[in-house]
Structure formats: C-alpha cells, structure tokens
C-alpha positions as CSV (number, residue, x, y, z in Angstrom):
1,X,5.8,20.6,-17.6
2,X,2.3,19.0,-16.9
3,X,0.1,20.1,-14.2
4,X,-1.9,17.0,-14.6
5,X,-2.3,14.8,-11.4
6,X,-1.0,11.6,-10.6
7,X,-3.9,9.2,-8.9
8,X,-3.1,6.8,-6.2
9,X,-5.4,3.8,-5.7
10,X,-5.9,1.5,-2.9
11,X,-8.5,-0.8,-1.3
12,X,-8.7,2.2,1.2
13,X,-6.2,4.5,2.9
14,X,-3.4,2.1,2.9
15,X,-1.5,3.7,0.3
16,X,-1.7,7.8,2.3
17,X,2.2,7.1,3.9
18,X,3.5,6.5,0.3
19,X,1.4,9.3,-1.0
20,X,2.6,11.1,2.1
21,X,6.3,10.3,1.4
22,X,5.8,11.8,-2.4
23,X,4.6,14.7,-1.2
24,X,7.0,15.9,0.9
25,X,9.6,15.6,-2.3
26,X,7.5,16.4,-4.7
27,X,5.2,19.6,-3.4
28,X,4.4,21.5,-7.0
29,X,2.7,18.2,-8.0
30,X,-1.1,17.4,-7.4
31,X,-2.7,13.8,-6.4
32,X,-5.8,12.5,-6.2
33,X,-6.3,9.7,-4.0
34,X,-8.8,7.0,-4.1
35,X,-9.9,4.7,-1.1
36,X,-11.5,1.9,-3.0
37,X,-13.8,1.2,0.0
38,X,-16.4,-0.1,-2.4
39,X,-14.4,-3.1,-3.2
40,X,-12.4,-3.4,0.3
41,X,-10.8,-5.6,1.1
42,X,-8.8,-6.6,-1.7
43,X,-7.0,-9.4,-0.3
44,X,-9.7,-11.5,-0.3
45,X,-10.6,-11.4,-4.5
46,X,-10.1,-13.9,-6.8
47,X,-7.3,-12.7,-9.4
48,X,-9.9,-12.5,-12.4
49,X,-12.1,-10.4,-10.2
50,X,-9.8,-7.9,-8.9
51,X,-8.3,-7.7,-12.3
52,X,-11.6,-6.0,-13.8
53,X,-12.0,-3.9,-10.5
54,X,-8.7,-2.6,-11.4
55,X,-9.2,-2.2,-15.0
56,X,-12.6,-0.4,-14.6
57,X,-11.6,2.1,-11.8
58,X,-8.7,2.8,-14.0
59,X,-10.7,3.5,-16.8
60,X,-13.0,5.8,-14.8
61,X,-10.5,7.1,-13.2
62,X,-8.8,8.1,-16.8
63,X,-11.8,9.7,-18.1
64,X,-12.5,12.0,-15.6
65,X,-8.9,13.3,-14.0
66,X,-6.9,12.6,-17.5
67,X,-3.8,12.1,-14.8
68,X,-0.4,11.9,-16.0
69,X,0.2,8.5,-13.9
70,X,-1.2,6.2,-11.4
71,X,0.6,4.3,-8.1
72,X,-1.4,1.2,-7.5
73,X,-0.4,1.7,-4.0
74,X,-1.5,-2.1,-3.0
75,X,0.6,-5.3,-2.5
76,X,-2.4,-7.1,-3.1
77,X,-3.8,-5.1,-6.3
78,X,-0.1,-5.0,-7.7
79,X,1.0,-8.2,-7.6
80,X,-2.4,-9.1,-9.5
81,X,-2.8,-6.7,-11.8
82,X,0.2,-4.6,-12.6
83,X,0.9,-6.0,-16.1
84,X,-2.5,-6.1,-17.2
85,X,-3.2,-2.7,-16.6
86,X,0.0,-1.5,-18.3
87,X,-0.9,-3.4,-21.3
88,X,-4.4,-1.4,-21.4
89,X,-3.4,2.0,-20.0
90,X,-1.0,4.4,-22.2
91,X,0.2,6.6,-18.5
92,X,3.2,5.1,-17.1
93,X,1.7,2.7,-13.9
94,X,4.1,2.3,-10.4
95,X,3.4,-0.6,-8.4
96,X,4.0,-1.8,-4.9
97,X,5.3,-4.9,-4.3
98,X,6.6,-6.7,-1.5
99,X,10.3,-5.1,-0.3
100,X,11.7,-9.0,-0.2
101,X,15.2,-8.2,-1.8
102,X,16.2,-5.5,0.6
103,X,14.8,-8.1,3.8
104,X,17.3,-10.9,2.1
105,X,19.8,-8.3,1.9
106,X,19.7,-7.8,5.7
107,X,18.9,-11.0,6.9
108,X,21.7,-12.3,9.1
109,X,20.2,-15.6,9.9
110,X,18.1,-15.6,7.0
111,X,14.9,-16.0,8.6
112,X,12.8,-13.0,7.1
113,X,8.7,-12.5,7.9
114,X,6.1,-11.7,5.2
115,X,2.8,-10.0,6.4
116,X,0.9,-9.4,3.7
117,X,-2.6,-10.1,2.7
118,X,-3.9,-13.5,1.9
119,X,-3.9,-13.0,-1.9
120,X,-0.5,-11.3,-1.5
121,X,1.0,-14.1,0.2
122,X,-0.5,-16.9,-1.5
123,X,0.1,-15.4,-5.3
124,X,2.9,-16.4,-7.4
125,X,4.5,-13.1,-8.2
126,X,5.5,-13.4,-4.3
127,X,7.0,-16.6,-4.9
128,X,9.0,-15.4,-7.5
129,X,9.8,-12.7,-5.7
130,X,11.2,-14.7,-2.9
131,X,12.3,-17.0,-5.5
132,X,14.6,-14.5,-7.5
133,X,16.0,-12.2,-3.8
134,X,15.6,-14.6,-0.8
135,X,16.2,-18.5,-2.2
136,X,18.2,-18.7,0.6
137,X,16.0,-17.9,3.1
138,X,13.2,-19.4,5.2
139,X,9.9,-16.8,4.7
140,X,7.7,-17.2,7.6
141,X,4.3,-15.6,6.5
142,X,1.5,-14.1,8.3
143,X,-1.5,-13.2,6.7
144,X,-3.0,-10.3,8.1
145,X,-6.8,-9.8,6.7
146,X,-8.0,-9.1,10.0
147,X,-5.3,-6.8,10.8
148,X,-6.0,-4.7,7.5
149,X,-9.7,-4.8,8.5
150,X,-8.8,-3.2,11.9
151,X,-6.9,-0.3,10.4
152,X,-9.1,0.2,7.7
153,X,-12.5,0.8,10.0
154,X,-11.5,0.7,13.1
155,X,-7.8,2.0,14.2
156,X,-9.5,6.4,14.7
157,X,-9.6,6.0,18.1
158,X,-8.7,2.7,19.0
159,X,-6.8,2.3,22.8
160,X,-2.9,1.1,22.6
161,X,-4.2,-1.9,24.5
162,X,-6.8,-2.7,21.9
163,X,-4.4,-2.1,18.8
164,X,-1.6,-4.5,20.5
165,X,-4.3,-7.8,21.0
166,X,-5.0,-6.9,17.2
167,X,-1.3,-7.6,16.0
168,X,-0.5,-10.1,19.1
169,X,-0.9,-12.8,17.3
170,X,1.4,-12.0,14.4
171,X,3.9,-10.6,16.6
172,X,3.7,-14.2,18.7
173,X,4.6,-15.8,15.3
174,X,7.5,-13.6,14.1
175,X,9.1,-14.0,17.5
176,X,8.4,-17.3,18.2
177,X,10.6,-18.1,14.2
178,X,13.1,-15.5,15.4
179,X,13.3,-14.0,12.0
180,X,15.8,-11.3,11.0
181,X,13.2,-9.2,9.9
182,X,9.7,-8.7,9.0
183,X,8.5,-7.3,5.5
184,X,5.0,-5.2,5.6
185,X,4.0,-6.7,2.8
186,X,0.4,-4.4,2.8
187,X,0.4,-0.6,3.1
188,X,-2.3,-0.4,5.8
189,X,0.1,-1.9,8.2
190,X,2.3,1.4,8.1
191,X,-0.2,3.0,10.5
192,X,0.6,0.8,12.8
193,X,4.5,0.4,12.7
194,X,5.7,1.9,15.6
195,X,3.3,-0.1,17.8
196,X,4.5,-3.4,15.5
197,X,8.7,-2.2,16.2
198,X,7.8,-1.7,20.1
199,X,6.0,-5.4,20.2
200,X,9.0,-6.4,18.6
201,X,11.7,-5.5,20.5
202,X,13.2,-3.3,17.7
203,X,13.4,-5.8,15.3
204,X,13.2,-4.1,11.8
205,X,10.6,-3.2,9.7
206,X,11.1,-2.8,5.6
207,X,8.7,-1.7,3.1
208,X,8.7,-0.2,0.3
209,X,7.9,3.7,0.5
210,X,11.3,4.6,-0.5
211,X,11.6,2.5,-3.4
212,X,8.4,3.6,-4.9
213,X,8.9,7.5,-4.3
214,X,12.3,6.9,-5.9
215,X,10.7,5.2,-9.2
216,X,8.0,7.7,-9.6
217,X,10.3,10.5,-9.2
218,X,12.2,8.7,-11.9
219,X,9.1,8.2,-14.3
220,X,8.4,11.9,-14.2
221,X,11.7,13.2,-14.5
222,X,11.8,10.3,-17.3
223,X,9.0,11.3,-19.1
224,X,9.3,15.2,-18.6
225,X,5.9,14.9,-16.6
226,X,7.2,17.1,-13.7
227,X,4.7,20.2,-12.5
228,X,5.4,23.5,-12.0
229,X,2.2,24.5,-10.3
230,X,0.4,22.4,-7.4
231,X,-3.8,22.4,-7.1
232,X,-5.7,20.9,-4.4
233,X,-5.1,17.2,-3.1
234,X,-8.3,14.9,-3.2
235,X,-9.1,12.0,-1.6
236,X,-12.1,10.2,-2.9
237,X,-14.3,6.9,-1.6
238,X,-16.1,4.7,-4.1
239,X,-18.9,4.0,-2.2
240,X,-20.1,5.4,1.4
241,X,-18.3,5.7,4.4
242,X,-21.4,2.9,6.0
243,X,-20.7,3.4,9.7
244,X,-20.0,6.2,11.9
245,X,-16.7,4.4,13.2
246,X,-15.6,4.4,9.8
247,X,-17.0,7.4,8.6
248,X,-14.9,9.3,11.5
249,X,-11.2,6.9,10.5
250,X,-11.9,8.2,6.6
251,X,-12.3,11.7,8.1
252,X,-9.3,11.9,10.3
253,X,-7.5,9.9,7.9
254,X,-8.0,12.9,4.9
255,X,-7.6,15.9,7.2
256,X,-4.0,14.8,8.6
257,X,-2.6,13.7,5.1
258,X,-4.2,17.3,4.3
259,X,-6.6,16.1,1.4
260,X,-9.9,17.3,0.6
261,X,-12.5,14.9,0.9
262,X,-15.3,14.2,-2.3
C-alpha cells in the first residue's frame, strides 16, 4: 500500500472530469490537482517551451508532494512532453491523448472531427495518431483556443445563449463536413459537452476519460501503488486567480469537484 498522492496537471481545470472519473473508482486514494494558470494556455507554446514548463512543475511538484504518480491531464501538454518527462521522472507518468482510434472505430462514413488546441492539432504525435487508427479517414479539425479560453475564465456563470455563439462556429464546421463523429481532443471542452451533443443533434462525442482511468488503475495495481487510506484532495493555482470572473470559475470549479483550494 502507499498513501502517497497522485498529482494531476493541466493548463487549468481542464483535467477535473478525468480526475473526477478516478475518484469515483478509486475513493481510498488522494490527488492533488494543479491548474497551471500561470502558464495558461498551453496550446499556444512552442514545443521547447512547454517542454521546460513541464519538466520544472514536475520537478517542483516532486519535491514537495513526493506523489506516487502524475496524469498530465492535457492533450496539448501530452502530446509534447510525455516522453521527455518519463525519461527524467522515476513515478510512472499517464498521458492524455487524443481518443482517434475509438472515433475510426465508429466512423461509418469515415469522416471524424478533431477539436483540440492549436499545438494539439498541428503536432505530429497527432498525425501519427491519425496516421496509425484513422488512415482511412478524412479528419476535419477545429482548433478551439478561444473555446478553451472561454471555459477556462469565463464559462461560472455564463448564459446558454452566450456559451452556444462560443462553440457556434465549430459546431457550423462539424456539421457543415457531416462527420461521424467529433473527438474532444482538449479536456476543457468536457464542461461543455452536453451543450456541444444538443448543437449537434446527438452526434457523438469521444474522449478519453475512460481510457485514462482504466490505465492508471492498471499502473497502480501494476506497481502495488494502491492506498488504503484517503487524505484531503487539493487543488492548487500557480499563479493568482487575476480577475474576479476568474477568480469566482476557479472557486466554483474546486468546491463542486470537492477539492480544497491552496
């Protein structure tokens, strides 16, 4: 047994529905969560920048919690820096990546949608992820900076009406290329996926919470790292909460993924 947390890092609180999905499975364990707001968004840093972001929140991150893993809960910070970190870190690192293979696997007309962060989309580990699952599809891809934005300061709240002329355009896009399916290829937009399924008639959504939660459960039954005894839940920002809009989302964010805020 280890009682030792696991740590969960995004560019904000993008990554809370995964953390929320391990929670509910998982409830002896203890997590502390950090909303990187310092350095939001991520989407729009070079590699070699975000790579040392990464590295040096790790590090921190390592010295003072000593957790017994860490979910990069990003697209955008995954796809970049995934392997670097695991060659520099010793605790067994989950990623999140774009849910691609699953959308191929579903894709009747094989016409899947990609929303995702600029970095995300652009970056060739989504390439080869499209390359390797869905070569024989046509990826039409939205990239959603200014949706990410939205949730990130703006979405406590925000009015249906104002939340639907946010994703309008994407959802124009999507239904205007008919695809099968659209992947949420960034965390944030989880906030807003029954709005996104209503916009679009139904159509699916796929990301990757299940996946994830799957593979850490795996790691930590893997690596005997399971707890027996749960502590409080944090949820941390890097730097200050600069607004009052944004200082009420970070708020109402923490208290309804029951976190304590430090």
């Amino acid at each position: 047994m280890n009682r030792a947390p696991i740590v969960f890092i995004d560019s904000g609180i993008g990554g809370l529905p995964y953390l929320e999905w391990i929670k509910k499975r998982l409830p002896e364990e203890s997590f502390v969560y950090i909303a990187d707001n310092k350095n939001f968004p991520y989407g729009t840093k070079t590699k070699e920048s975000l790579k040392k972001i990464m590295y040096d929140l790790m590090a921190e991150l390592c010295s003072l919690y000593n957790p017994k893993a860490a979910v990069i809960a990003c697209n955008t910070a995954s796809v970049i820096s995934l392997e670097y970190l695991r060659e520099h870190f010793t605790i067994p690192i989950i990623g999140v990546v774009p849910a691609v293979k699953p959308a191929a696997f579903q894709a009747g007309k094989k016409r899947i949608g990609l929303m995702a962060s600029d970095r995300t989309i652009e970056d060739s580990y989504t390439e080869k992820l499209i390359e390797d699952h869905a070569s024989d599809c046509i990826v039409y891809r939205w990239p959603g900076n200014e949706i990410i934005d939205f949730i990130e300061n703006r979405l406590y709240g925000s009015k249906k009406d104002e939340i639907a002329e946010v994703l309008k355009p994407a959802v124009d896009f999507f239904t205007e290329n008919e695809v099968d399916n659209v992947v949420l290829g960034c965390t944030h937009f989880l906030f807003l996926e029954d709005y996104l399924t209503e916009m679009l008639g139904g159509l699916s959504l796929i990301d990757s919470r299940e996946g994830v939660g799957n593979q850490i459960i795996r790691i930590l039954k893997k690596h005997r790292l399971l707890s027996d005894k749960k502590s409080s839940d944090l949820f941390i920002l890097t730097g200050a909460a600069d607004d009052f809009s944004r200082k009420e989302n970070y708020n109402w964010i923490s208290e309804k993924y029951g976190l304590c805020t430090v």
